[in-house]
C-alpha positions, 0 to 999 in steps of 0.5 A, a space after each residue: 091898554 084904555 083909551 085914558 091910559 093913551 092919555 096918561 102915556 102922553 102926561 108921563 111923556 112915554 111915546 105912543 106907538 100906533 099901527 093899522 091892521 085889518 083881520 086877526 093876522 095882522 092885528 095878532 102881529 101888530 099886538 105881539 109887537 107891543 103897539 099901544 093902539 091899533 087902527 083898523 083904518 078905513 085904509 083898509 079901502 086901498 090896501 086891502 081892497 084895492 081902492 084909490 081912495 076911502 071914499 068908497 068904504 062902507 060901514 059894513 067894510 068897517 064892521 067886518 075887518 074890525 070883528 076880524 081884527 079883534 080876534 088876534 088884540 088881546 093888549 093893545 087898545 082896539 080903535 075903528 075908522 068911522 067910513 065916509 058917510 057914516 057921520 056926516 049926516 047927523 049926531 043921530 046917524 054918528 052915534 049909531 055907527 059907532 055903537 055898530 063898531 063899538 059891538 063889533 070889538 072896537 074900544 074906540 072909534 076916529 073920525 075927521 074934521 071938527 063935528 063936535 056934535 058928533 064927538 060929544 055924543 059918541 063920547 057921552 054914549 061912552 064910546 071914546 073917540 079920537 080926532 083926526 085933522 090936516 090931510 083927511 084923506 075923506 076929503 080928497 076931492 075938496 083938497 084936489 089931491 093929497 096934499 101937506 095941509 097947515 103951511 103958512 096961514 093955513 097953521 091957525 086954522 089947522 090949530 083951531 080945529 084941534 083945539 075944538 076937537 079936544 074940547 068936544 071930548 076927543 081923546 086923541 087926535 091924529 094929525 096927517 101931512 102937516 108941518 113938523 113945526 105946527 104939529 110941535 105947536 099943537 102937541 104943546 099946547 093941546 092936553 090930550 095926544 097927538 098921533 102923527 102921520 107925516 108930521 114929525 117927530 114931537 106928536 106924542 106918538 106915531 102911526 103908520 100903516 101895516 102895509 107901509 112899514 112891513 114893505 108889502 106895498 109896492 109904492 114908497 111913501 115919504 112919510 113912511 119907513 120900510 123896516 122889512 121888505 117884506 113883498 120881496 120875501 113873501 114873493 120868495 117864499 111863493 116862488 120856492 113852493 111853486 118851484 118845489 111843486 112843479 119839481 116834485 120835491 114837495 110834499 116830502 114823506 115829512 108832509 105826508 100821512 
């Protein structure tokens, strides 16, 4: 998968089928799956790393789960979280980064808010980029919380943004925590993918973290599905080998040389 076949999924109205991953296991699970693109996320600070948000990821976080991750992608288009601080400063500090992610195996980069500047000159480096806009996790503290963005009048603005960010050259856009109706509105209108997360079922496609749909993490999101529990029998596949330890019934002769 390319960055302009995400495109063309969107124009033959086929659905686009998104995924976080973080090393070569689960980005080896995730391609097998059939995903059509794969995130490694600067989620990656609070599911992996323990943070309470991605304020704290540094680019060297970035850098080192994305070369894991591109060991176990081999179908699925490769697409990297440029961190907090990693863009903000200048087009110059932007475009850096991203090659750094871009060396690293990721055939994309994503970041949030409208810097144009710096979605232009990625792009114009040859790197494609995604957008990202309604709940940006980045801007936690500026929206006191993590809180549905886009109701009421905030839609417009919300619209506009997307709109700026396609015009910039983004190919893809992921839209977080709005109204299922707004986001119906900007897929519609807007020519390049929407790839929503908690924003209803018309995006072009949908995302959701590796951890949150497989049941490993211990808290329940609404605007996630837990398809296995996969915590439960992970704790009791550990919980049978630490029984067979102590017992002595494992290692068998089968185990031994």
């Amino acid at each position: 998968m390319t960055a302009p076949g995400i495109r063309k999924l969107k124009s033959s109205g086929k659905k686009i089928v998104c995924i976080t991953a973080y090393d070569v296991f689960s980005g080896a699970i995730a391609d097998e799956s059939g995903a059509d693109l794969i995130l490694v996320g600067d989620s990656v600070g609070n599911v992996v790393l323990g943070m309470e948000t991605t304020i704290p990821v540094e680019m060297d976080d970035m850098l080192h789960h994305t070369m894991a991750c591109r060991q176990g992608v081999s179908k699925a288009l490769l697409v990297a979280d440029l961190p907090f601080g990693s863009y903000q400063s200048s087009v110059e500090q932007a475009v850096d980064n991203a090659v750094d992610l871009a060396k690293a195996g990721a055939e994309a980069v994503k970041l949030e808010g409208t810097f144009t500047d710096q979605i232009s000159a990625i792009a114009k480096a040859g790197i494609p980029v995604m957008g990202h806009v309604g709940m940006t996790p980045q801007s936690v503290n500026a929206f006191g919380g993590f809180r549905v963005q886009g109701r009421k009048a905030q839609g417009e603005q919300v619209m506009a943004e997307a709109k700026e960010i396609q015009d910039a050259g983004a190919f893809g856009i992921v839209l977080e925590l709005i109204p299922a109706d707004l986001a119906a509105k900007i897929t519609e209108e807007l020519d390049i993918p929407t790839i929503g997360i908690g924003a209803g079922p018309s995006c072009s496609g949908q995302i959701q973290v590796f951890h949150d749909v497989l049941g490993l993490n211990a808290d329940v999101f609404k605007h996630a599905k837990v398809y296995v529990e996969g915590r439960k029998l992970l704790g009791d596949g550990l919980k049978t080998y630490v029984s067979e330890v102590k017992t002595g019934t494992f290692p068998t002769e089968d185990n031994s040389f």
